[in-house]
N, C-alpha and C positions, 0 to 999 in steps of 0.2 A: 406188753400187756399190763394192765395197771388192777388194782386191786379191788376196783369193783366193777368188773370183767371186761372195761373197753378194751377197744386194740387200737394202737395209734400209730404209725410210720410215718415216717420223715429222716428227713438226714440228719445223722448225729453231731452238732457242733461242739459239746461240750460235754463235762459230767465232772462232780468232784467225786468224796473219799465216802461222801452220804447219796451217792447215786444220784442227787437231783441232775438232771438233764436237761439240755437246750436241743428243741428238734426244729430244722428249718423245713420250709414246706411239710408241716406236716397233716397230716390228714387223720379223720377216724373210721375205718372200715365199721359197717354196721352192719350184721346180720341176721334176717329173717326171716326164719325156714329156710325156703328155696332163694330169696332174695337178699342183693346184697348191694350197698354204697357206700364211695367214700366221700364222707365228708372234707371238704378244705378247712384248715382250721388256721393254717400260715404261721407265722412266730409262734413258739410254744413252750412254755414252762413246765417240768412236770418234778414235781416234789418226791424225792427218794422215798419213802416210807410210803408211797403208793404204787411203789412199781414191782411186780412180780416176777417178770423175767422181761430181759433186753435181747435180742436176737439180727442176727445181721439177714437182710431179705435180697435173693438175689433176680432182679429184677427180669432178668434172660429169660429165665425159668421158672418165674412166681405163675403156679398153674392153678384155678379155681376147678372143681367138680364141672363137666360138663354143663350139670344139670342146673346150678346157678345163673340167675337173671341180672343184672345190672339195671338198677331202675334210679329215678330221680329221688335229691333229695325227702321233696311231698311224699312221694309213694311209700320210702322206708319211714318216714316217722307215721303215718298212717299206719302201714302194715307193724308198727311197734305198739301204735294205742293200743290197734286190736288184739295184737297178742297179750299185751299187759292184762284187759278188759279178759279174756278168756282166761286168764290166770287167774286172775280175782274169783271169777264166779266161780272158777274149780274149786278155788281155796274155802269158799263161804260154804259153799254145796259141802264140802268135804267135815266143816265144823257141823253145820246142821244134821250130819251125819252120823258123828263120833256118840252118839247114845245108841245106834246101832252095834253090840258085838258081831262083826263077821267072822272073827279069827276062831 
């Protein structure tokens, strides 16, 4: 998991003393609500000061919620605009807001 919240797997080839890592095959799970994909990303760099925790995944057993879809690339970056876009308008709605006292 890196620090600004991806999540990335692949096989661990290397690491030093500052954590940067070498991942082979590795991929970016992406998820969206209910959906979810992994990106192929293949040879991967990832700079120690971005990484939050490292974890070993055991493949046997990596079990997702029922209720999750596995959809194509297109689908998850779509299904991310629109979540992005439904954040934003929360966020603005929320400013145009704040002269309201609810509390």
């Amino acid at each position: 998991m890196l620090r600004d919240g991806r999540k990335l797997m692949g096989t661990l080839r290397s690491f030093d003393q500052f954590a940067n890592a070498v991942l082979e095959g590795a991929s970016e799970r992406v998820i969206v609500g209910d959906l979810y994909c992994d990106i192929p990303l293949g040879l991967y760099v990832i700079r120690g000061e971005n990484v939050v925790l490292i974890g070993e995944l055991d493949l046997e057993r990596e079990e997702l919620p029922p209720h999750m879809t596995c959809v194509s690339t297109e689908e998850i970056k779509q299904a991310q605009k629109t979540d992005r876009e439904a954040s934003d308008l929360k966020g603005t709605m929320r400013k145009r807001m704040e002269f309201l006292d609810l509390d």
